[in-house]
C-alpha positions as CSV (number, residue, x, y, z in Angstrom):
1,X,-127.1,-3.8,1.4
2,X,-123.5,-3.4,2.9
3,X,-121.1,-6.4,1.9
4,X,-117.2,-7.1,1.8
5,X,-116.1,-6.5,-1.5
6,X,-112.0,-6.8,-0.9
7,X,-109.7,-9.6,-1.7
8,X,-110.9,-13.1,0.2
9,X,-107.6,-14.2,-0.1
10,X,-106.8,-11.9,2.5
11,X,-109.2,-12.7,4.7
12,X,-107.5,-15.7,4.9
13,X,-104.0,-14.8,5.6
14,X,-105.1,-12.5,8.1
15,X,-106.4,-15.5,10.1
16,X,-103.1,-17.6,9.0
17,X,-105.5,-19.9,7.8
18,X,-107.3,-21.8,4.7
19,X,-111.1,-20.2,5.2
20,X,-112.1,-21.9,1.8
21,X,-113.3,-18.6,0.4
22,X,-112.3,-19.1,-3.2
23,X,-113.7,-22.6,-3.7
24,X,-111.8,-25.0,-5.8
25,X,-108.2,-22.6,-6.1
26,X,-107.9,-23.2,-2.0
27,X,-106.8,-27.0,-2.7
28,X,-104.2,-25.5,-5.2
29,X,-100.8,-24.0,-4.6
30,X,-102.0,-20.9,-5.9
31,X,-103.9,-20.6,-2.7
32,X,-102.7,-17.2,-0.8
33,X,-101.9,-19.3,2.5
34,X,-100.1,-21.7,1.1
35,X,-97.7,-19.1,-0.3
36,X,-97.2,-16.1,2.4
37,X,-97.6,-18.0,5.6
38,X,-98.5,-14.6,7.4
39,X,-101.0,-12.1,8.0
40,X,-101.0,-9.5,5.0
41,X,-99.9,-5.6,5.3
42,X,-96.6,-3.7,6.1
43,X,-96.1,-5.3,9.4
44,X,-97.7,-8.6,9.0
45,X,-94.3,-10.5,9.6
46,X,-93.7,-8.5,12.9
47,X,-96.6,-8.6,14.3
48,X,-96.5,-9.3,18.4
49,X,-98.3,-11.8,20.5
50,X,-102.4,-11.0,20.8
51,X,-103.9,-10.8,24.3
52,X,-106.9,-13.0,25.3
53,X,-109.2,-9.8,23.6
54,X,-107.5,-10.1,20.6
55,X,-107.5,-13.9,20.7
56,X,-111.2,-14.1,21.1
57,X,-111.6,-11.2,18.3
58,X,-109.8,-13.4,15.9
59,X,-111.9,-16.0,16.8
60,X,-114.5,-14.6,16.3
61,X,-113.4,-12.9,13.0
62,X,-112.6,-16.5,11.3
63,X,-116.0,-17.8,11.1
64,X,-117.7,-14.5,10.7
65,X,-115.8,-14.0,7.8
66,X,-115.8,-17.9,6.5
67,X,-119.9,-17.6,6.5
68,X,-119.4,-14.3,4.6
69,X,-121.6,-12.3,6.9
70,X,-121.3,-8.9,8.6
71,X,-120.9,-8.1,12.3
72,X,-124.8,-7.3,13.2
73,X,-126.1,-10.1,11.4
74,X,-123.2,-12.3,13.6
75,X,-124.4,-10.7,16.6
76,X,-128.3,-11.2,15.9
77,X,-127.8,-14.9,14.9
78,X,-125.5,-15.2,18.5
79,X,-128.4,-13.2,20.6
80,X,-131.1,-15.8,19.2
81,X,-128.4,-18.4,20.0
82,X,-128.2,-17.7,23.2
83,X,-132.0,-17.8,23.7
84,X,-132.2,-21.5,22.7
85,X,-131.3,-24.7,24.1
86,X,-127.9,-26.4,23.9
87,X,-124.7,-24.9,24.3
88,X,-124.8,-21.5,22.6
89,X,-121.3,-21.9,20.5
90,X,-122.4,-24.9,19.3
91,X,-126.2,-23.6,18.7
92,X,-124.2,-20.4,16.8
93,X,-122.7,-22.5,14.7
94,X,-125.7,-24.9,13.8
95,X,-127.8,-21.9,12.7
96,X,-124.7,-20.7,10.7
97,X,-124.1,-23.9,9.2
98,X,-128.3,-24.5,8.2
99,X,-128.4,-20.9,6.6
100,X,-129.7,-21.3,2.9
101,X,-126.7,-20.1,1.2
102,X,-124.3,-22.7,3.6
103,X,-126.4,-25.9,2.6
104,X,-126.8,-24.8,-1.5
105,X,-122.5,-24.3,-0.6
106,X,-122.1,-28.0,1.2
107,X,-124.1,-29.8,-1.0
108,X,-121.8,-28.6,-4.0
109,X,-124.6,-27.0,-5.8
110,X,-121.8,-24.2,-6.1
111,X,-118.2,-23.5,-5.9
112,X,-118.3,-21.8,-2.2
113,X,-120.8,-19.4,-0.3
114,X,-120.0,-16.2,-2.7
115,X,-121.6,-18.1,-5.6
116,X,-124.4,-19.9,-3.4
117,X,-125.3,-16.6,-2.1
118,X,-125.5,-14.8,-5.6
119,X,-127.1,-18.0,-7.2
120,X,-129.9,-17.3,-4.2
121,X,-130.4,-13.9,-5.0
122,X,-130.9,-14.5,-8.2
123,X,-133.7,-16.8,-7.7
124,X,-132.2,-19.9,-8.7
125,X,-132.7,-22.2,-6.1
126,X,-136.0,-23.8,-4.8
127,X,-137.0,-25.1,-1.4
128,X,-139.2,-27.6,-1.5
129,X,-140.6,-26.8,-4.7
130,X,-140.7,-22.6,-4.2
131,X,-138.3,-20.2,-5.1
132,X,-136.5,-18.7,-1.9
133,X,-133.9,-16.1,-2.5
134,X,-133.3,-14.9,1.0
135,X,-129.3,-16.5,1.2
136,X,-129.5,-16.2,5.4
137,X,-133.1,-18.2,5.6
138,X,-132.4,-20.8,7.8
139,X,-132.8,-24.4,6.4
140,X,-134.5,-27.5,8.6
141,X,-134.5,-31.1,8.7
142,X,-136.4,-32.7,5.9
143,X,-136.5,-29.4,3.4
144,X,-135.3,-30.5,0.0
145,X,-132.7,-27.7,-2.1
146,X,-132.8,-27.9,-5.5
147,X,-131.6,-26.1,-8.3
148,X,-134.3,-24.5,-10.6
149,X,-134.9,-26.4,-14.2
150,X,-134.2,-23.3,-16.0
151,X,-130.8,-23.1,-14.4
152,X,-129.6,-26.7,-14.5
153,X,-127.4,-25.4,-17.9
154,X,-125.4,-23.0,-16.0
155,X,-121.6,-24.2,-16.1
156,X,-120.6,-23.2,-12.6
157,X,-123.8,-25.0,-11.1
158,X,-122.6,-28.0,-13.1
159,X,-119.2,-28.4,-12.6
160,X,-119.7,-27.6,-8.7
161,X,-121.8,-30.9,-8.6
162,X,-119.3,-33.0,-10.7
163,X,-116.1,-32.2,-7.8
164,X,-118.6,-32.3,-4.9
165,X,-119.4,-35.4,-6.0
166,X,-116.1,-36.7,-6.3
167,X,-115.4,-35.2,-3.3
168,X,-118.5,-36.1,-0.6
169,X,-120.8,-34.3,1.2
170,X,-121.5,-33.7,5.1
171,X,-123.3,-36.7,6.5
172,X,-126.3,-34.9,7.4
173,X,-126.7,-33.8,3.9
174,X,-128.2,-36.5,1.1
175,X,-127.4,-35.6,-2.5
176,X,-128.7,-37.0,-5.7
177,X,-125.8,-35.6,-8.2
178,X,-127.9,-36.3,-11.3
179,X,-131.3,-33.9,-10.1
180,X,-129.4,-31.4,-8.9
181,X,-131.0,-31.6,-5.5
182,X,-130.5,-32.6,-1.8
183,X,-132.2,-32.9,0.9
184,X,-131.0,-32.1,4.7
185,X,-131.2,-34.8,6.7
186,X,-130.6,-33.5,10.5
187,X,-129.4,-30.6,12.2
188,X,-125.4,-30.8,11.8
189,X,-123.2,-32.1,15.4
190,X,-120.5,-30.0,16.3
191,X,-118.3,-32.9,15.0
192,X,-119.9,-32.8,11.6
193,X,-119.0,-29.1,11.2
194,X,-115.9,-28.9,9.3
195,X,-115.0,-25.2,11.1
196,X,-111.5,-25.8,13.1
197,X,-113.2,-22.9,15.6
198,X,-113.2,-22.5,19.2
199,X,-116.9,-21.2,19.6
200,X,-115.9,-21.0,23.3
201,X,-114.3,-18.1,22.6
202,X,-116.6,-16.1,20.8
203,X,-119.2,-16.8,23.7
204,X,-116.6,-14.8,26.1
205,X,-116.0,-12.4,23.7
206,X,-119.9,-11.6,23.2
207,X,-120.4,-12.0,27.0
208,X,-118.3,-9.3,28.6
């Protein structure tokens, strides 16, 4: 199975922006953005002005790469967007946001969607009481995510729930810290996804 196996960091610079890729270093000063403030390569500080293409591409771009999936699975997840109800950037980004490896991420259950996804594959998650190690399964209202007994001892798992739980979780997630659980309590609102995106965008891009 293809995957992107280059620095994150500079996924991040290229969208001049904090994609929370690295987990717990991003909040640092060691974070990439923080210190080179512009897109990487030999001509990242002369770069020109985009067009309105290139504007919607690197729209697009950001929260592909912040959900850490390639383009055809992007594109099948808008196409099935566009065939429900709602407003389809909004809809995109719901499913995005209630993929398996997204909610094990937001309820701190690990240290960003890298780990949650690996921790999937390896079969240590449960969903609802079965082991579910497909990382883009999508996730609905009233399933419960849990982390396998077995696995409870891992460090990373551990630590992940001792920051998250310092830090908070999305409203429409509940999380009890000590069973190493959560539950998803409705389908996220576009205010409750913390993505500064302009799906708009992306819907133009994919519509031409």
């Amino acid at each position: 199975m293809a995957r992107y196996t280059g620095p994150q960091c500079r996924l991040c610079r290229r969208e001049t922006e904090k994609l929370f890729l690295k987990g717990d270093r991003c909040f640092t000063e060691k974070c990439a953005v923080e210190r080179r403030q512009y897109p990487p390569g030999q001509h990242g500080q002369r770069r020109g002005k985009l067009s309105d293409y290139g504007v919607q591409l690197r729209e697009k771009q950001k929260v592909r790469n912040t959900y850490g999936v390639l383009e055809r699975q992007f594109r099948n997840t808008f196409v099935r967007a566009e065939r429900k109800k709602g407003v389809t950037g909004e809809v995109l980004l719901q499913m995005m946001e209630t993929r398996l490896d997204n909610v094990v991420y937001r309820m701190g259950l690990a240290p960003n969607r890298n780990s949650a996804r690996q921790l999937t594959k390896h079969g240590h998650i449960l969903v609802n009481g079965k082991e579910l190690n497909i990382p883009s399964c999508s996730i609905g209202v009233g399933d419960v995510v849990e982390v396998k007994e077995a696995s409870r001892n891992i460090g990373i798992i551990a630590d992940s729930l001792s920051k998250a739980e310092q830090r908070g979780v999305p409203s429409w997630l509940e999380v009890d810290f000590q069973n190493f659980k959560g539950k998803v309590l409705e389908i996220p609102s576009r205010e409750d996804i913390q993505i500064p995106a302009q799906e708009q965008l992306i819907v133009e891009l994919y519509s031409k």
